[in-house]
C-alpha positions as CSV (number, residue, x, y, z in Angstrom):
1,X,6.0,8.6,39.5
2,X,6.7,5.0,37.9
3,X,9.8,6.5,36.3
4,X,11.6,7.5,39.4
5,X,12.0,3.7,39.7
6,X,14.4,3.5,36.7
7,X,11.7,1.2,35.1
8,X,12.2,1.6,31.1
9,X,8.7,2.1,28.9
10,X,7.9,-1.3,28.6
11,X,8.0,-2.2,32.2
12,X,5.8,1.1,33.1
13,X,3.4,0.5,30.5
14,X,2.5,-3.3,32.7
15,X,3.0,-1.7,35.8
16,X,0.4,1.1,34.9
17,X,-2.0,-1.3,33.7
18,X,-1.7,-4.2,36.8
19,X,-2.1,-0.8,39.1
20,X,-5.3,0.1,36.8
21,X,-7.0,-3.4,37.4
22,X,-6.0,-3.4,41.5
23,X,-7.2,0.2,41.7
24,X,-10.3,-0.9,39.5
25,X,-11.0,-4.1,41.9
26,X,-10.6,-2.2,44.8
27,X,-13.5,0.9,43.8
28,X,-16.2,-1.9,43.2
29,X,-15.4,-3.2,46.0
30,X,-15.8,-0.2,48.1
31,X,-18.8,0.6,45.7
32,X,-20.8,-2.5,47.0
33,X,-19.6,-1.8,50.9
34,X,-21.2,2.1,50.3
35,X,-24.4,0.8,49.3
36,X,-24.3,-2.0,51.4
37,X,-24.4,-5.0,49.5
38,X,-22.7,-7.9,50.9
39,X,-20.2,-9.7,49.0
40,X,-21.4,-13.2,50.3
41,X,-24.1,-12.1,48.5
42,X,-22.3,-13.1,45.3
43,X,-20.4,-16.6,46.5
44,X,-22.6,-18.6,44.8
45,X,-23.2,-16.5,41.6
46,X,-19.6,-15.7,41.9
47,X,-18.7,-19.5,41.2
48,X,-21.0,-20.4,38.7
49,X,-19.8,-17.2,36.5
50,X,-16.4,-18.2,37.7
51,X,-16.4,-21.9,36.1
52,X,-18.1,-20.5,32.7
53,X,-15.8,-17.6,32.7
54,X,-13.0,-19.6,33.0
55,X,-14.0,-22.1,29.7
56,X,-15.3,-19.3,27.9
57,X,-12.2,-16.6,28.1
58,X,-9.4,-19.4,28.3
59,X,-7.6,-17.5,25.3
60,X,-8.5,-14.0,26.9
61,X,-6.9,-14.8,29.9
62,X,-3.9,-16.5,28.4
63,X,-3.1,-13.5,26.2
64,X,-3.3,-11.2,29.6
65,X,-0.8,-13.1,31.3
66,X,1.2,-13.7,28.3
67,X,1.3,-10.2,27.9
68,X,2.5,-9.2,31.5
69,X,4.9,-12.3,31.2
70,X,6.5,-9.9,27.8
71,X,6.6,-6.7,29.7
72,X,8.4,-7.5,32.7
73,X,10.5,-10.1,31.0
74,X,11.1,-8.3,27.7
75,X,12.2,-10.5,25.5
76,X,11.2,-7.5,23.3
77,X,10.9,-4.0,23.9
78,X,8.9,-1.4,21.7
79,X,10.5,0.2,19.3
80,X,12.9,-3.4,18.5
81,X,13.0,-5.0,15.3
82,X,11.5,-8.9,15.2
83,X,11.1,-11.3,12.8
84,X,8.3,-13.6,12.9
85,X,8.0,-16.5,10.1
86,X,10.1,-14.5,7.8
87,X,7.9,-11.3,8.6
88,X,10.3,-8.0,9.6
89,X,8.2,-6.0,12.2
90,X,8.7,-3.2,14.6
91,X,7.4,-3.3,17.5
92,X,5.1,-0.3,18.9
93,X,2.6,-0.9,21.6
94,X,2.5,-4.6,23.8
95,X,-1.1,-4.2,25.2
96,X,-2.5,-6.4,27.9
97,X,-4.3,-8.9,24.9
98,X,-2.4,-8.4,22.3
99,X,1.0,-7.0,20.7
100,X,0.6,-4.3,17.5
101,X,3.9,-4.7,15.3
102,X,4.3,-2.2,12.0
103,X,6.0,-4.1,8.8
104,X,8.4,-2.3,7.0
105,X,5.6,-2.0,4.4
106,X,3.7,0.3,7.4
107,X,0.9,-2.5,8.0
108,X,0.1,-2.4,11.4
109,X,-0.3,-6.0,12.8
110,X,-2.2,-7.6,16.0
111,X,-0.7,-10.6,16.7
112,X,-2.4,-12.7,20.6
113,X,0.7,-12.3,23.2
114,X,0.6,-16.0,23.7
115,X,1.7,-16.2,19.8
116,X,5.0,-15.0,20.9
117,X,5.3,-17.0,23.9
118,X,4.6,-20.1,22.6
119,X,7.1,-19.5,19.0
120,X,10.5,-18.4,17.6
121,X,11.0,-14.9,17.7
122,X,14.0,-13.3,16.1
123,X,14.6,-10.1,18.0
124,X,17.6,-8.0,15.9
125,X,17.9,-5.3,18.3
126,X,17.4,-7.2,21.3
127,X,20.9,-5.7,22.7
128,X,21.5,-2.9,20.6
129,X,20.9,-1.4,17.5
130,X,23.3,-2.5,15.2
131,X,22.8,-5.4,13.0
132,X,25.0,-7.4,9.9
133,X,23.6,-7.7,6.3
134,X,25.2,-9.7,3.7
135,X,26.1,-9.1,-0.3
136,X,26.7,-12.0,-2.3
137,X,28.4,-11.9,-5.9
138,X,29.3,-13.6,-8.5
139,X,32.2,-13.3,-10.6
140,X,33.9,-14.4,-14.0
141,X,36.1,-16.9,-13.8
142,X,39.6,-15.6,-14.9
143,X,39.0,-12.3,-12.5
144,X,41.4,-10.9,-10.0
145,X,40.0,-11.7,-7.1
146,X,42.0,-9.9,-4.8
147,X,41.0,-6.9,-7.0
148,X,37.5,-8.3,-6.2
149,X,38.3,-8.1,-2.5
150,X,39.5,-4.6,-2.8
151,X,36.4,-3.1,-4.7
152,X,34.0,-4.6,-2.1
153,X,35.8,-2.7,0.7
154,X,35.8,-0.1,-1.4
155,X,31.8,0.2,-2.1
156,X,31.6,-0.9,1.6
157,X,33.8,2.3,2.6
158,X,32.4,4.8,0.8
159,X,28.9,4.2,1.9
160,X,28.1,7.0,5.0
161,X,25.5,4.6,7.1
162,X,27.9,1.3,6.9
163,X,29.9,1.1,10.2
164,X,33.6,1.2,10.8
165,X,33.0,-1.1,13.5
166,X,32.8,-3.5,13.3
167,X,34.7,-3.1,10.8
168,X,33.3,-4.6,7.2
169,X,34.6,-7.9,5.7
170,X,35.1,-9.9,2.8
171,X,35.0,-14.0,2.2
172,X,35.8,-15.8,-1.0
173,X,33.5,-18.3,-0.7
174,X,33.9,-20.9,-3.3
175,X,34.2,-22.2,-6.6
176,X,30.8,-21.9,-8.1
177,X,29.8,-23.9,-11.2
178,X,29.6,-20.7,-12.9
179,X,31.4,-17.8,-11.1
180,X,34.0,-16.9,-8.1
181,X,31.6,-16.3,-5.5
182,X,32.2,-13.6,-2.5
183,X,30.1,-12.3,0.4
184,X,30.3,-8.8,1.6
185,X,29.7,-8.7,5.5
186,X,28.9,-5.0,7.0
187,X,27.0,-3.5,9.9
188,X,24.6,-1.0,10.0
189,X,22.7,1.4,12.4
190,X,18.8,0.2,12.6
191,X,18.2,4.0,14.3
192,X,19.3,5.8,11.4
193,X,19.6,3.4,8.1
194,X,17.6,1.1,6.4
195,X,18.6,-2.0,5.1
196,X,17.1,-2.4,2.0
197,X,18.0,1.2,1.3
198,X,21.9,0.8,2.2
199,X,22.0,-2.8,0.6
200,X,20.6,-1.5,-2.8
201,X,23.1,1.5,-2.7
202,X,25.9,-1.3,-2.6
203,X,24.8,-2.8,-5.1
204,X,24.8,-0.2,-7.8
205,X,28.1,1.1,-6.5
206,X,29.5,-2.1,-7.3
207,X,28.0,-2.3,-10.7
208,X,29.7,0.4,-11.6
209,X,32.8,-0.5,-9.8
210,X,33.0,-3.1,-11.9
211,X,32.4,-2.1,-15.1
212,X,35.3,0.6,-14.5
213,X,37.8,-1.9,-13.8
214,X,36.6,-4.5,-16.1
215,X,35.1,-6.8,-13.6
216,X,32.3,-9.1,-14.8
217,X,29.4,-10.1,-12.9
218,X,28.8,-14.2,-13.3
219,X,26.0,-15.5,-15.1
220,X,24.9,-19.3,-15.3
221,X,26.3,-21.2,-18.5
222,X,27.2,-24.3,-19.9
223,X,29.9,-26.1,-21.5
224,X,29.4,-28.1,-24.2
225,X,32.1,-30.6,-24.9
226,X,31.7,-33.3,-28.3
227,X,34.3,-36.1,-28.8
228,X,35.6,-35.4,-32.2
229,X,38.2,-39.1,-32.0
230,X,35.0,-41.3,-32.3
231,X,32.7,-40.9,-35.6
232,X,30.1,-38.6,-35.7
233,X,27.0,-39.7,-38.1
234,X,24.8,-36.6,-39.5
235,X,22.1,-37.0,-41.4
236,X,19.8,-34.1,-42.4
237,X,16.1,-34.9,-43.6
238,X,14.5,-32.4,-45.5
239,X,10.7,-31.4,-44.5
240,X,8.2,-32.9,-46.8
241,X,5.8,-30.5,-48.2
242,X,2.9,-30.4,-50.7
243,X,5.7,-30.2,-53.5
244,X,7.8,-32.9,-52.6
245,X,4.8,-35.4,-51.9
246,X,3.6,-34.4,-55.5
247,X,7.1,-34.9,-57.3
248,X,7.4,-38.8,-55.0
249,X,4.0,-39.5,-56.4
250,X,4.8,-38.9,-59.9
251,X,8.3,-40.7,-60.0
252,X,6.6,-43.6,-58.6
């Protein structure tokens, strides 16, 4: 019925469960009119359970609203992709107390609905379901880095779950200590690609990318440079052993 209202799955899911609690209310109410209990009977009980109610299930009741305040506002919907403190989650069910999130290790997480309320939530499919990822690399100096530019597309290209638009980019970055560094920018399909599994794909392609055209991947080193105008002293002491202490003793 809910769903002739054009209400998506999140805002059915609250709009079940408020309708559960006013259709809840309203049988024990008519359940104590039946048997003829008067409900002034309780306005005295009623406020004394009120006032320790109200210390005791502070948190409970927080977390209800909370939650009804993430359905109807949707900040995030089930099935999006959050991060929370550096955690990547999906969400799959925003319950009345709390909200259950699976990591992309499949550990299912309860986390209190004021928790997300009252902190920084990433949501990366928020508006749809596309998202950027990044490859950075390093590069020997004395490489063409337009050649550079042109195997990255490449790699970027040839993979099946990047997306041709947005269409994939390169930036030079800088002048590293050690290497020409670039970034690889591309866009993927969270409904049908992982990450991980599309970023480590680029990667190897590129290894061998590079090794075909003679491209070397950057590793940290150091240059050592002595000042052979000014004079350099060396003197070279050898160990003393046994032997020699023996042969010092006796030429003394």
């Amino acid at each position: 019925m809910l769903s002739r209202f054009g209400l998506d799955s999140t805002a059915m899911m609250a709009s079940r469960k408020i309708l559960f609690f006013i259709l809840m209310g309203a049988l024990i109410l008519a359940a104590l009119d039946l048997v003829g209990i008067p409900l002034t009977a309780f306005a005295f009980l009623g406020g004394a359970l009120a006032i320790g109610i109200g210390f005791g299930a502070q948190n409970i009741f927080n977390n209800l609203i909370s939650g009804f305040i993430l359905m109807f506002s949707e900040p995030m919907r089930v099935d999006d992709t959050i991060e929370i403190d550096g955690l990547f989650a999906t969400v799959q069910e925003i319950g009345t107390r709390a909200t259950r999130v699976k990591t992309f290790d499949n550990i299912d997480v309860l986390m209190p609905n004021s928790y997300f309320l009252n902190n920084k939530i990433v949501n990366w499919t928020l508006t749809d379901q596309k998202i950027r990822l990044r490859i950075n690399v390093g590069v020997a100096y004395g490489s063409d880095a337009r050649k550079v530019e042109e195997l990255l597309m490449l790699a970027a290209h040839d993979h099946t779950r990047v997306l041709r638009n947005p269409e994939p980019f390169v930036v030079f970055r800088e002048f590293g200590p050690s290497a020409l560094e670039f970034t690889l920018y591309f866009w993927i399909d969270m409904t049908n690609a992982s990450t991980l599994k599309v970023s480590s794909d680029l990667r190897y392609r590129l290894i061998a990318l590079f090794e075909k055209n003679g491209i070397k991947i950057a590793f940290p080193q150091m240059d050592v440079h002595l000042d052979t105008l000014s004079r350099v002293d060396i003197c070279l002491n050898r160990p003393r052993t046994a032997d020699t202490e023996q042969t010092h003793t006796q030429e003394e």
